[in-house]
N, C-alpha and C positions, 0 to 999 in steps of 0.2 A: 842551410836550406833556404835560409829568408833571403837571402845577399843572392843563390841563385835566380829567385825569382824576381828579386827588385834587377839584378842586372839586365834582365829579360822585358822586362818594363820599360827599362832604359832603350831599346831596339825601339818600342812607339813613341820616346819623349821627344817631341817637337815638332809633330807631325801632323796638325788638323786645327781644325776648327774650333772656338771658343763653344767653352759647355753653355748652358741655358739659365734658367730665372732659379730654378732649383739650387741649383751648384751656387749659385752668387747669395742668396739666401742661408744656405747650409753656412760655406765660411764665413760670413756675419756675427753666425751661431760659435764658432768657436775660438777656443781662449788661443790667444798668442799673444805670447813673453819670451822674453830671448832664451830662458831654459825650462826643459819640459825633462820629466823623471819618471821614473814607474817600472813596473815588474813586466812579466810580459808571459804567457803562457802557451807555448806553440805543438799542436800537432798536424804531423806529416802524416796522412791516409793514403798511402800506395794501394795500387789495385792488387800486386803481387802477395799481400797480408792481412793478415786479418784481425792484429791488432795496430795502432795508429806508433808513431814512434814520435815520443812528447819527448819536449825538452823544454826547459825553463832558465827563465835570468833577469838580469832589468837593463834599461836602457837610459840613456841620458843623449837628450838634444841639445845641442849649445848652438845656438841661432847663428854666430862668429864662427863657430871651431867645427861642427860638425857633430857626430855622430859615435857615441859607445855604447855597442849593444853585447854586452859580457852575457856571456851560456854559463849556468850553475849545475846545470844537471841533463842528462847524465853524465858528459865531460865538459871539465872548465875550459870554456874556451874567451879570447875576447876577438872582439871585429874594431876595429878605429876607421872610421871614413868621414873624410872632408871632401870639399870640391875638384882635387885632385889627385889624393891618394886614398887608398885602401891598404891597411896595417894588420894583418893578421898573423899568428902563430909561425906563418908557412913564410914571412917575410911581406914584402911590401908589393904593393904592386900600382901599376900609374890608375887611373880613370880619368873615363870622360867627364867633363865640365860638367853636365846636367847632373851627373849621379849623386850629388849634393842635394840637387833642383830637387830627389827625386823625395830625399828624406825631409829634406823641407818643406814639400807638400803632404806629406803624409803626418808625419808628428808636429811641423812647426804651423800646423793650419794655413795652409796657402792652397788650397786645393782647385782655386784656379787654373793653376797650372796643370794640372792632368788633361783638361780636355783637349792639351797639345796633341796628346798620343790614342785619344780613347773616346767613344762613342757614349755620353752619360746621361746614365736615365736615373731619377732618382725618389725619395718620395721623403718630406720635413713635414714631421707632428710636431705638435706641442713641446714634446719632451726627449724625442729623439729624430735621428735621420737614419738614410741607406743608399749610398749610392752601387750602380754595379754599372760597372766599365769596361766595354769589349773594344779591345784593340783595334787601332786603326790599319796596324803595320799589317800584311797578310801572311809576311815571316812566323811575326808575331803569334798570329793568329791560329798556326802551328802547333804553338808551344801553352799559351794560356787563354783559354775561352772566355773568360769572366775574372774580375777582379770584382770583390764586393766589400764595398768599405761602413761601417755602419758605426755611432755613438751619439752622443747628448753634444756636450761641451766640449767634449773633448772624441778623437778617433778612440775608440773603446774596442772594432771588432776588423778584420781583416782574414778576407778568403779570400785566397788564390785556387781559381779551377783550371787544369792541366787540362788542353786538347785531349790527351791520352787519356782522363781520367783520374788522376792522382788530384788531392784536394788537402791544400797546407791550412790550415785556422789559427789566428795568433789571436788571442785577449790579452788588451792592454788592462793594469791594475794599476791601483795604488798609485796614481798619477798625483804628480805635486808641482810645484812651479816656484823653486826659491830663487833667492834672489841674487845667489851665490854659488859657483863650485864649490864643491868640497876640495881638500888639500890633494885627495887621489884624485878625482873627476881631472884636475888643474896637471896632474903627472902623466896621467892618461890623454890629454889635449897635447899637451909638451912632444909626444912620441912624434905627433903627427907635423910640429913647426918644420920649416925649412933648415 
């Protein structure tokens, strides 16, 4: 669900004007290390149900290699995405160059980078931020009305609102930053080399 709407994202990456004093403020605010860690808690709110359909996992950002965001529940699944591929269950598949751009502004704190594709307004307290981002593409604009990005130090909250209605919410947890893959993280990177 998350990889549909980050590729959907990808549709406004590159396409606008630098964000403002806020957004330059905000990433100041948060931590970047070449690897970021943590759990991750997502539900999917369809208009057609009435209850949300949660899934759970963690993720790991590797500033070089990209991207593993493994699903624990309800099915194991994993995702591998770097700057040019996308490695899922179903096999491989190419992507475009930004789609890296897109995880490195979102976990690797580069958040500069969005106001390529997205209209941002935002509001930095003391202790926390919030940005929310309405596309610039009008394709786009179709599909996702708002993106709402919110945390401290770190991205901690993430809404996607669907044109139609549907509203995904992810919470980042347990966020860490060592200094090292682990020996799987390092197995997991490997799938993705040339």
């Amino acid at each position: 669900m998350l990889i549909k709407a980050l590729l959907l994202f990808l549709l406004a990456f590159g396409q606008g004007v630098a964000g403002d004093m806020v957004l330059s403020e905000i990433a100041a605010r948060l931590a970047k290390t070449p690897i970021t860690q943590g759990d991750f808690h997502q539900q999917k709110q369809l208009k057609v149900l009435r209850k949300p359909l949660i899934s759970t996992g963690s993720f790991t950002y590797h500033q070089s290699n990209g991207v593993i965001w493994k699903t624990l529940t309800p099915v194991v699944s994993l995702l591998l995405v770097n700057e040019s591929k996308l490695l899922t269950g179903q096999g491989e598949q190419a992507v475009p160059a930004a789609f890296g751009k897109v995880f490195k502004a979102m976990l690797g704190g580069d958040l500069a980078a969005l106001s390529d594709g997205f209209v941002i307004t935002g509001t930095d307290q003391k202790t926390s931020w919030q940005l929310a981002l309405i596309p610039k593409d009008e394709m786009l604009k179709k599909i996702i009305s708002t993106m709402v990005l919110s945390g401290d130090t770190e991205l901690r909250d993430l809404e996607i609102r669907e044109a139609g209605g549907n509203v995904t919410r992810i919470t980042f947890d347990n966020i860490t930053h060592p200094e090292r893959l682990s020996d799987e993280q390092e197995a997991d990177f490997e799938r993705l080399s040339p």
